[in-house]
Kinemage of the C-alpha trace (Angstrom):
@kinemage 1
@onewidth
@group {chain A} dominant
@subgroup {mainchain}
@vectorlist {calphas} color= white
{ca unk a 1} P -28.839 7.753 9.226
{ca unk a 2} L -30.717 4.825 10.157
{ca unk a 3} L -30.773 2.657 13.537
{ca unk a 4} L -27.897 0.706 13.181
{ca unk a 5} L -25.822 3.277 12.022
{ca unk a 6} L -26.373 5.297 15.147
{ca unk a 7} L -25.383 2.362 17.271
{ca unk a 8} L -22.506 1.987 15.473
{ca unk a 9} L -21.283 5.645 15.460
{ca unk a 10} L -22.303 5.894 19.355
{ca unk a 11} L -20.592 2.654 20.383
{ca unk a 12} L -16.953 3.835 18.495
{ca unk a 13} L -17.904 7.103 20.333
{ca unk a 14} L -17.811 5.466 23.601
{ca unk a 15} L -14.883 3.197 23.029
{ca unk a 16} L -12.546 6.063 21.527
{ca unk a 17} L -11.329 7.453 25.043
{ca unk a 18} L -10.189 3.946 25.677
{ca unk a 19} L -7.522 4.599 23.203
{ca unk a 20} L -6.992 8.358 23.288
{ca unk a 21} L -3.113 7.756 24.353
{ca unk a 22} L -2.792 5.549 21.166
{ca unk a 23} L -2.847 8.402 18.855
{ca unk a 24} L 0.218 9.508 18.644
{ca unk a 25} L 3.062 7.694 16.821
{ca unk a 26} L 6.111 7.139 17.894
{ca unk a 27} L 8.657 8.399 15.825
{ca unk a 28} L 11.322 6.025 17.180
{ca unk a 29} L 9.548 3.003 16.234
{ca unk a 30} L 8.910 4.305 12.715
{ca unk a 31} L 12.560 5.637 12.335
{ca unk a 32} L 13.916 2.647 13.808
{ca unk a 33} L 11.891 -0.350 11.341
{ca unk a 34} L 11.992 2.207 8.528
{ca unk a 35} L 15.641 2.541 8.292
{ca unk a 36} L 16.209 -1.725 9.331
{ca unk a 37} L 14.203 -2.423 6.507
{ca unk a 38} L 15.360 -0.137 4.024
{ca unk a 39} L 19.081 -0.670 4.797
{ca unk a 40} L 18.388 -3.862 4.613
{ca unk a 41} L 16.659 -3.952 0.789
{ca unk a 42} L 19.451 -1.641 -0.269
{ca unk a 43} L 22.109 -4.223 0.688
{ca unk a 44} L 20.388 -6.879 -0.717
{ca unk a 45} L 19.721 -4.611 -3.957
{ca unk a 46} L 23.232 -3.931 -4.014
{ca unk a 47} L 24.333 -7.949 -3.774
{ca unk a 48} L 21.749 -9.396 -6.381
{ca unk a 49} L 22.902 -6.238 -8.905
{ca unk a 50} L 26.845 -7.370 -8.490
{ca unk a 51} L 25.873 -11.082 -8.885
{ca unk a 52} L 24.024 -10.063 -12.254
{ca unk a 53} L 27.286 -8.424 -14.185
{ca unk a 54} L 28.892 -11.543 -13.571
{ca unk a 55} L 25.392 -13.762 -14.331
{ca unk a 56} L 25.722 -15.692 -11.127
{ca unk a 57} L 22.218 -16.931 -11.105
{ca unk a 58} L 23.170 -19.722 -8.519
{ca unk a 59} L 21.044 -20.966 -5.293
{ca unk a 60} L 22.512 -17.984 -3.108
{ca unk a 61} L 21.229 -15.383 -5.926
{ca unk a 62} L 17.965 -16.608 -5.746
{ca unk a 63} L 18.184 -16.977 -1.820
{ca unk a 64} L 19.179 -13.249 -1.852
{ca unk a 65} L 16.547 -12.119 -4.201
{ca unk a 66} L 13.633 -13.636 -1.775
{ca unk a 67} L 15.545 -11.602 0.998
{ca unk a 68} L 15.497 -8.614 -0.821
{ca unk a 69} L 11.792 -8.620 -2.252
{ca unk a 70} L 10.765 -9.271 1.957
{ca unk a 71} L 12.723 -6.319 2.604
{ca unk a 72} L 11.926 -3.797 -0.232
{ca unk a 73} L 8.004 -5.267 0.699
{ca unk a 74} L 8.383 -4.322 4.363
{ca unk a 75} L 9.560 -0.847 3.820
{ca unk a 76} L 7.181 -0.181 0.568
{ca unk a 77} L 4.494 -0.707 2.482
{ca unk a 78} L 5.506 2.435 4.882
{ca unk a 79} L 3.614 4.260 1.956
{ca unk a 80} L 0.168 3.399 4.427
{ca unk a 81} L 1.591 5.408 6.927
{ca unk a 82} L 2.737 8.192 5.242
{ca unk a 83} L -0.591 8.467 4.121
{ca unk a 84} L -2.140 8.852 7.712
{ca unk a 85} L 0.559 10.974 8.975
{ca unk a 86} L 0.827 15.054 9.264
{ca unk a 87} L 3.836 15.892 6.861
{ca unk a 88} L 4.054 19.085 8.161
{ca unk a 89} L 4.946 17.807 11.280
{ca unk a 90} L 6.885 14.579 10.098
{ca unk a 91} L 8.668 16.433 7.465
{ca unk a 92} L 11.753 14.851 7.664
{ca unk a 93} L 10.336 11.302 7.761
{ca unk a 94} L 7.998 11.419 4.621
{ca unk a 95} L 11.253 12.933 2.158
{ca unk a 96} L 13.421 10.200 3.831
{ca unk a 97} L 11.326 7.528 2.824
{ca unk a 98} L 10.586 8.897 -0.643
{ca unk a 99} L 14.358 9.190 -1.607
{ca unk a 100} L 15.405 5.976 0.013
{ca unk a 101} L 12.583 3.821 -1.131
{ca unk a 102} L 9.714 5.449 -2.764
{ca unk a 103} L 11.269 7.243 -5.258
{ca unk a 104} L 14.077 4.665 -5.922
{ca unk a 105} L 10.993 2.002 -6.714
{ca unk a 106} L 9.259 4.224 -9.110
{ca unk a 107} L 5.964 4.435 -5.940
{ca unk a 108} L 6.768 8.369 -4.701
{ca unk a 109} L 4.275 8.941 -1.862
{ca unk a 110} L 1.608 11.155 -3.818
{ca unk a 111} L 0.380 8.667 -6.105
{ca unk a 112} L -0.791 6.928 -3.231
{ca unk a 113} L -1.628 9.309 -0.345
{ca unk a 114} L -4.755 11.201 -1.522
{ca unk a 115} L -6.025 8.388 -2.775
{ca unk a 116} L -6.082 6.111 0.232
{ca unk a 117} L -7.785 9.189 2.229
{ca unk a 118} L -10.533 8.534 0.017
{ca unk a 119} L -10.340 4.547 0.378
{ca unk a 120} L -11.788 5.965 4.172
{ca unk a 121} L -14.401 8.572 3.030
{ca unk a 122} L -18.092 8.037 2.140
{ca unk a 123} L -16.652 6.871 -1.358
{ca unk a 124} L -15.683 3.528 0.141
{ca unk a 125} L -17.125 0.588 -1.823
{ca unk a 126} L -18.015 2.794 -4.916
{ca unk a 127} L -16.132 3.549 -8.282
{ca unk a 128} L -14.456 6.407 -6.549
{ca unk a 129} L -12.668 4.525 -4.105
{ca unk a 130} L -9.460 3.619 -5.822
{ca unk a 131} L -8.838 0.297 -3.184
{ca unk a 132} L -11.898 -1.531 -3.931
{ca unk a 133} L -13.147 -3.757 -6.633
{ca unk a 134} L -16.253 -5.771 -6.998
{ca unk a 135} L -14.936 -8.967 -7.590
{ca unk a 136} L -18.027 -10.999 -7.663
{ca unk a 137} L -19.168 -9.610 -10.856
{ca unk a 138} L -16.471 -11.463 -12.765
{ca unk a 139} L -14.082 -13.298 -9.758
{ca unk a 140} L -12.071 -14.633 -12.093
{ca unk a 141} L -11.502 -11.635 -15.043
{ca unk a 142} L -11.149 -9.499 -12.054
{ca unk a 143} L -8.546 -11.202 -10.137
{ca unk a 144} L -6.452 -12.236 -13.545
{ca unk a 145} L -6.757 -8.492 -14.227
{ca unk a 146} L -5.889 -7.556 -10.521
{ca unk a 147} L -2.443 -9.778 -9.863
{ca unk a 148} L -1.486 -9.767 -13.627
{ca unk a 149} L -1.054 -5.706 -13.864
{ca unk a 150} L 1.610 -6.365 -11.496
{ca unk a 151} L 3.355 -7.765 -14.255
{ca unk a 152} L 3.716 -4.144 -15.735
{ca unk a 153} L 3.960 -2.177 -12.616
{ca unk a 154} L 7.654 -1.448 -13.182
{ca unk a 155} L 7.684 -0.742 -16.966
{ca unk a 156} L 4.572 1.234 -16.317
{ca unk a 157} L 6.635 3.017 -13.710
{ca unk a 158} L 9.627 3.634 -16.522
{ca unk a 159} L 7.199 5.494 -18.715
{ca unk a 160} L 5.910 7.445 -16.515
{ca unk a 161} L 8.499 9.257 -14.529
{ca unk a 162} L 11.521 8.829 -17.323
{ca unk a 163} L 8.705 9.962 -20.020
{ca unk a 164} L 4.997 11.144 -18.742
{ca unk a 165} L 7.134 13.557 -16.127
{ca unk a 166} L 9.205 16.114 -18.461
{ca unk a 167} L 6.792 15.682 -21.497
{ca unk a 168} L 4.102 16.709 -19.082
{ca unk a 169} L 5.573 19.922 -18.519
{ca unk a 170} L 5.709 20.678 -21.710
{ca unk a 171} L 1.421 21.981 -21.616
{ca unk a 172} L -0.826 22.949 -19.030
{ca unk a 173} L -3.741 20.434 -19.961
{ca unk a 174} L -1.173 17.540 -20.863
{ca unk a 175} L 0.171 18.038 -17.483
{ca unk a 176} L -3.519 17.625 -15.917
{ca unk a 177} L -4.104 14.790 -17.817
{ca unk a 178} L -0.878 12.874 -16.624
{ca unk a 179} L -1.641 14.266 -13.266
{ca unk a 180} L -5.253 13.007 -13.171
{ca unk a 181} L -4.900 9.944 -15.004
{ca unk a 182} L -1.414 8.445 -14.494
{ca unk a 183} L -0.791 9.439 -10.988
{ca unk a 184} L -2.318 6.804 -8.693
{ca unk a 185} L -1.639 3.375 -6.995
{ca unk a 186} L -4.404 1.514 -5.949
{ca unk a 187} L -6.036 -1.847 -6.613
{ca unk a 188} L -7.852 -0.249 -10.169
{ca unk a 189} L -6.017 -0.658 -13.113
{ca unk a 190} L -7.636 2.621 -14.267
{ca unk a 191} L -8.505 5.216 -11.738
{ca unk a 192} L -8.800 8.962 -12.262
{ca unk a 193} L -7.574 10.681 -9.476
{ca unk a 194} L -8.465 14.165 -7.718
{ca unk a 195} L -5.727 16.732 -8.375
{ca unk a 196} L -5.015 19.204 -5.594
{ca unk a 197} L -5.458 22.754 -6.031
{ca unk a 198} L -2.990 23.870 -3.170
{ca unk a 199} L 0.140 25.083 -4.697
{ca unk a 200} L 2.289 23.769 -2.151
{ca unk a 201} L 1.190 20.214 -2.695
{ca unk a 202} L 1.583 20.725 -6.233
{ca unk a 203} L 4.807 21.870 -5.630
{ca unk a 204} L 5.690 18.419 -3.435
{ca unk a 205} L 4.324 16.052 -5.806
{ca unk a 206} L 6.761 18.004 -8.673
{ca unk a 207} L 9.939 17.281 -6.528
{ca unk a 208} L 8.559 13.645 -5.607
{ca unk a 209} L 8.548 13.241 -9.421
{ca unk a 210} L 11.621 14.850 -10.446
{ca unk a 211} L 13.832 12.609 -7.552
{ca unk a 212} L 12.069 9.273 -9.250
{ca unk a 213} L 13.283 10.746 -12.674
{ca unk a 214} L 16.413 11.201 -11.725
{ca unk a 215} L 16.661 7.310 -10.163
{ca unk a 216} L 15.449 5.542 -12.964
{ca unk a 217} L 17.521 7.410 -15.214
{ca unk a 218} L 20.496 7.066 -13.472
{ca unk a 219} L 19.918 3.448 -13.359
{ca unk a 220} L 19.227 2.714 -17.634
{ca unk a 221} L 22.663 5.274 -18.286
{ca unk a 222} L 24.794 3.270 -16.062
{ca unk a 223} L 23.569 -0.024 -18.076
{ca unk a 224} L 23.824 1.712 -21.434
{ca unk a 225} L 27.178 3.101 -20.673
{ca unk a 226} L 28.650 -0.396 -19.267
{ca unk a 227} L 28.433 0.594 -15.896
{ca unk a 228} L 25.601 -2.058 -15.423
{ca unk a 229} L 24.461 -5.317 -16.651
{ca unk a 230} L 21.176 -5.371 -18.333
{ca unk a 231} L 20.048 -7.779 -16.420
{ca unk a 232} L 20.341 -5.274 -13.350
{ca unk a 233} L 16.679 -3.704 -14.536
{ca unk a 234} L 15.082 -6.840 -14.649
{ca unk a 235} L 15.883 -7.791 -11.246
{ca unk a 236} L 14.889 -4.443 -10.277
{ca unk a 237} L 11.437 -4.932 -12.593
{ca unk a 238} L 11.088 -8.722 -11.034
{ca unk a 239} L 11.439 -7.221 -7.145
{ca unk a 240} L 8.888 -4.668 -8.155
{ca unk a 241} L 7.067 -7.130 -9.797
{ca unk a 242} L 7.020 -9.690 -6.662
{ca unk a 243} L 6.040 -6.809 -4.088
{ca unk a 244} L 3.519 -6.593 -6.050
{ca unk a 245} L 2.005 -9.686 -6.239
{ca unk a 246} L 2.420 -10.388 -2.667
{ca unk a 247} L 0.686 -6.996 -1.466
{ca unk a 248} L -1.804 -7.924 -3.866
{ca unk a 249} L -2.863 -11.346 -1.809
{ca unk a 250} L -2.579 -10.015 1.339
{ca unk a 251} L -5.059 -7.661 0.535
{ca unk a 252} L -7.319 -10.172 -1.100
{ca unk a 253} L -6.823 -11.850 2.166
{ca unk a 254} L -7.160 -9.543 5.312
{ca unk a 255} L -8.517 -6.339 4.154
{ca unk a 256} L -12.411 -6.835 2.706
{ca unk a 257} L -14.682 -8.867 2.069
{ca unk a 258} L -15.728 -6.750 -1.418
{ca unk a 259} L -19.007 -8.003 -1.465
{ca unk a 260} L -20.526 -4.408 -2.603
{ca unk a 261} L -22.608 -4.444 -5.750
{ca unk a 262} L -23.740 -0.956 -5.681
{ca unk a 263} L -22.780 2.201 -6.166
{ca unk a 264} L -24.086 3.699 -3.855
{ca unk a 265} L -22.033 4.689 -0.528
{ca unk a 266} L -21.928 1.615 2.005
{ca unk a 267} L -23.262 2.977 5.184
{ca unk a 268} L -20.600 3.383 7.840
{ca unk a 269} L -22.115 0.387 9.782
{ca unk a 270} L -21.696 -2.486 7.078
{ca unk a 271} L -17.994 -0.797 5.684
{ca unk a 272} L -16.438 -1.698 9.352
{ca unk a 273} L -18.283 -4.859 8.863
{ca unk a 274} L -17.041 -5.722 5.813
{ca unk a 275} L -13.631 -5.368 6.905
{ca unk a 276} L -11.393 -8.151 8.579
{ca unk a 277} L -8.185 -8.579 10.277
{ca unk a 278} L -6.101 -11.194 11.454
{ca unk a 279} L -5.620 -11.014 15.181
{ca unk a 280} L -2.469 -13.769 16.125
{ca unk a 281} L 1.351 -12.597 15.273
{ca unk a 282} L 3.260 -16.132 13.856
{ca unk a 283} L 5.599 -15.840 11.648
{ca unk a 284} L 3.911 -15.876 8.335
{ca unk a 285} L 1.953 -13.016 9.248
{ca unk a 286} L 5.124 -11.148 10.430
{ca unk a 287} L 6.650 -11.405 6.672
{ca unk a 288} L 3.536 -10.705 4.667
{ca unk a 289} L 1.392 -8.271 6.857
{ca unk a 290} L 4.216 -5.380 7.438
{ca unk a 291} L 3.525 -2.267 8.992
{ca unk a 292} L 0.104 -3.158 11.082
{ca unk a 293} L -1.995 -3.994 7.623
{ca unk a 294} L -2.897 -7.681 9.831
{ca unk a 295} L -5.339 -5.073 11.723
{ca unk a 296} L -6.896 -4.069 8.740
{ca unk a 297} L -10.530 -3.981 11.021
{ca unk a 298} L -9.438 -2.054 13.417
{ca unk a 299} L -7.459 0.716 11.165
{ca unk a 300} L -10.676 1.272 9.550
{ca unk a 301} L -12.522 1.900 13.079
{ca unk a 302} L -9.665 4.065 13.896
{ca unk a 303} L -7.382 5.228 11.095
{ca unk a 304} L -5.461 7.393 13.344
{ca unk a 305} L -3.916 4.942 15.846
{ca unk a 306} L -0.620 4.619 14.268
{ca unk a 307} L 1.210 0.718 13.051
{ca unk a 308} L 2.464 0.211 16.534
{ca unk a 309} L -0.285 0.452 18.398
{ca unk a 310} L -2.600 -0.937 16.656
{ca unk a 311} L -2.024 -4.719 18.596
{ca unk a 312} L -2.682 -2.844 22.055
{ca unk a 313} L -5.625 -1.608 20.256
{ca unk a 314} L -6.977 -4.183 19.255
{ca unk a 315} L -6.566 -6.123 23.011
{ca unk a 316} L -8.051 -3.091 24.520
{ca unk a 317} L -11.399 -3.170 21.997
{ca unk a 318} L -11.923 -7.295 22.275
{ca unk a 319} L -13.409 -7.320 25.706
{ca unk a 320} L -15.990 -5.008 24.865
{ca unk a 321} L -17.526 -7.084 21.870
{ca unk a 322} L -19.846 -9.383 22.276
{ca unk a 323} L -18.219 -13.046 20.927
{ca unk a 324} L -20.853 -13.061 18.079
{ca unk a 325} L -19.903 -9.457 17.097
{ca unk a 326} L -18.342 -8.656 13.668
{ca unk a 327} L -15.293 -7.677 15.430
{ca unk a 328} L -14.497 -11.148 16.258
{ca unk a 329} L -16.195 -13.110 13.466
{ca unk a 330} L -13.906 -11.598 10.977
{ca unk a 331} L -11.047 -12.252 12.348
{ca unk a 332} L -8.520 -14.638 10.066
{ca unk a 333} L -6.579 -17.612 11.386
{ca unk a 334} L -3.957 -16.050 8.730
{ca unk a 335} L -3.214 -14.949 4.918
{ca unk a 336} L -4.012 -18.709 3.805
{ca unk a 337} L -7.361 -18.845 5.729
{ca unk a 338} L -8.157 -15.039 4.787
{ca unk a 339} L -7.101 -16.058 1.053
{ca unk a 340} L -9.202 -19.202 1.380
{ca unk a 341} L -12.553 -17.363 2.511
{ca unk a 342} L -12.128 -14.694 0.076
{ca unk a 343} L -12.324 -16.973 -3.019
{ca unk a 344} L -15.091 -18.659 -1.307
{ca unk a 345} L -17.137 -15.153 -0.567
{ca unk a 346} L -16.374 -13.870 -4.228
{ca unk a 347} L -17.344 -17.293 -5.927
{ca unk a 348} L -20.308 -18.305 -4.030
């Protein structure tokens, strides 16, 4: 460990007790935007699917579908914090959002979980790190690639919980394979992913899948039995699809910088200083930056300070950075100014 990364590790040392009563999340504030959000995107769901079997494509459809891809975005993106929380001890929180949302949108919890924890290890920056891409070696290949595979998220989705999940039963090694190879979520658009060896998990991950089978199935009978217009799935697919797309700039815009060209580990010192935030609430940042991911820099310092806090967090920290610091140089004026010095980073 060299100089800098002493100072580094020894300065978050010192700053930590500053937030020790930060730690712990507050399970009313995550109950209470959880369920606002997903009631919400379920009732929104539920008015752009009765509009389809009469093909009422009209200005209040398309108003309602922009309503319902905000709200299905807003409580997707809880996925972040089930990733960071104990589910042992929030039990009851991580099923409930997997069978009201995750589950129901084809994203159950595990195929993003592990795989985050690792987006925070020494594997940051490097092939292993399932959140990071190297966009300077071809900026423009690499963010067609990027945003496009959102295009296929949902079909992709289809196949692999009404297919991938009871076929992979079926052998031990086929079940690895679909395990290791078509389990993740992450900003790769191929990633092989560690499989736990504790039974239990294993055990979680085969209910998480089983719930998501029986959604999606439930949803193509009912449209080839007449219950449902076709066109039900593709406004499912095209909400899925727009999520997508959306999460994907915002984390062009306020997460990295992605300037590693290595594979080697990024010391700890340059992979908080390589991340960025964006430190004023308007309103823009309120629709597009759910769930805390505007303090993207300061999550990284501290990955345990739940969503909530992280604002107090991040007023608590300022004062002791020096103006010139990192802490305050990459901070974002918002998702078009973060968007704007990305491209300019990646293409210079």
């Amino acid at each position: 460990m060299n100089m800098k990364e002493e100072r580094v590790e020894l300065r978050l040392k010192e700053l930590r007790p500053l937030l020790s009563d930060l730690m712990e999340p507050d399970m009313k504030v995550f109950w209470s935007y959880l369920l606002l959000a997903t009631f919400s995107a379920w009732a929104s769901l539920g008015f752009l699917i009765s509009k389809t079997s009469s093909l009422q494509f009209d200005f209040v459809f398309f108003c309602g579908f922009w309503v319902s891809v905000i709200c299905v975005y807003h409580a997707v993106t809880f996925t972040h914090e089930l990733a960071h929380l104990d589910q042992r001890r929030f039990g009851s929180f991580f099923w409930t959002w997997n069978i009201l949302v995750g589950c129901l949108f084809a994203i159950p919890a595990f195929i993003y979980g592990d795989n985050h924890i690792d987006h925070h290890s020494k594997k940051y920056g490097t092939s292993l790190d399932p959140e990071y891409i190297n966009f300077k070696k071809a900026p423009t290949l690499g963010l067609i690639e990027f945003l496009g595979m959102n295009l296929f998220l949902p079909y992709l989705g289809m196949v692999r919980f009404c297919i991938l999940t009871p076929v992979s039963h079926l052998h031990s090694r086929l079940r690895q394979l679909v395990l290791r190879e078509a389990s993740f979520m992450g900003m790769k658009s191929r990633f092989a992913r560690r499989i736990s060896e504790d039974a239990s998990v294993l055990k979680s991950w085969s209910i998480q899948e089983m719930v998501t089978f029986a959604y999606l199935w439930t949803l193509v009978l009912c449209v080839l039995a007449g219950r449902l217009h076709w066109s039900a799935i593709v406004v499912w697919a095209s909400i899925i699809t727009c999520v997508g797309v959306i999460n994907g700039i915002r984390a062009l815009a306020v997460t990295h910088k992605y300037f590693s060209m290595g594979d080697a580990p990024i010391p700890w010192s340059e992979h908080i200083e390589e991340c960025i935030e964006i430190e004023k609430r308007g309103l823009s940042t309120l629709l597009f930056c759910p769930v805390g991911t505007q303090y993207h820099l300061t999550h990284h310092m501290f990955p345990a300070i739940p969503f909530h806090h992280l604002p107090e967090a991040r007023r608590r920290l300022s004062p002791h950075f020096e103006k010139d610091s990192f802490y305050h140089a990459n901070v974002r004026t918002g998702i078009i100014d973060g968007l704007r010095r990305f491209l300019q980073g990646v293409y210079s």
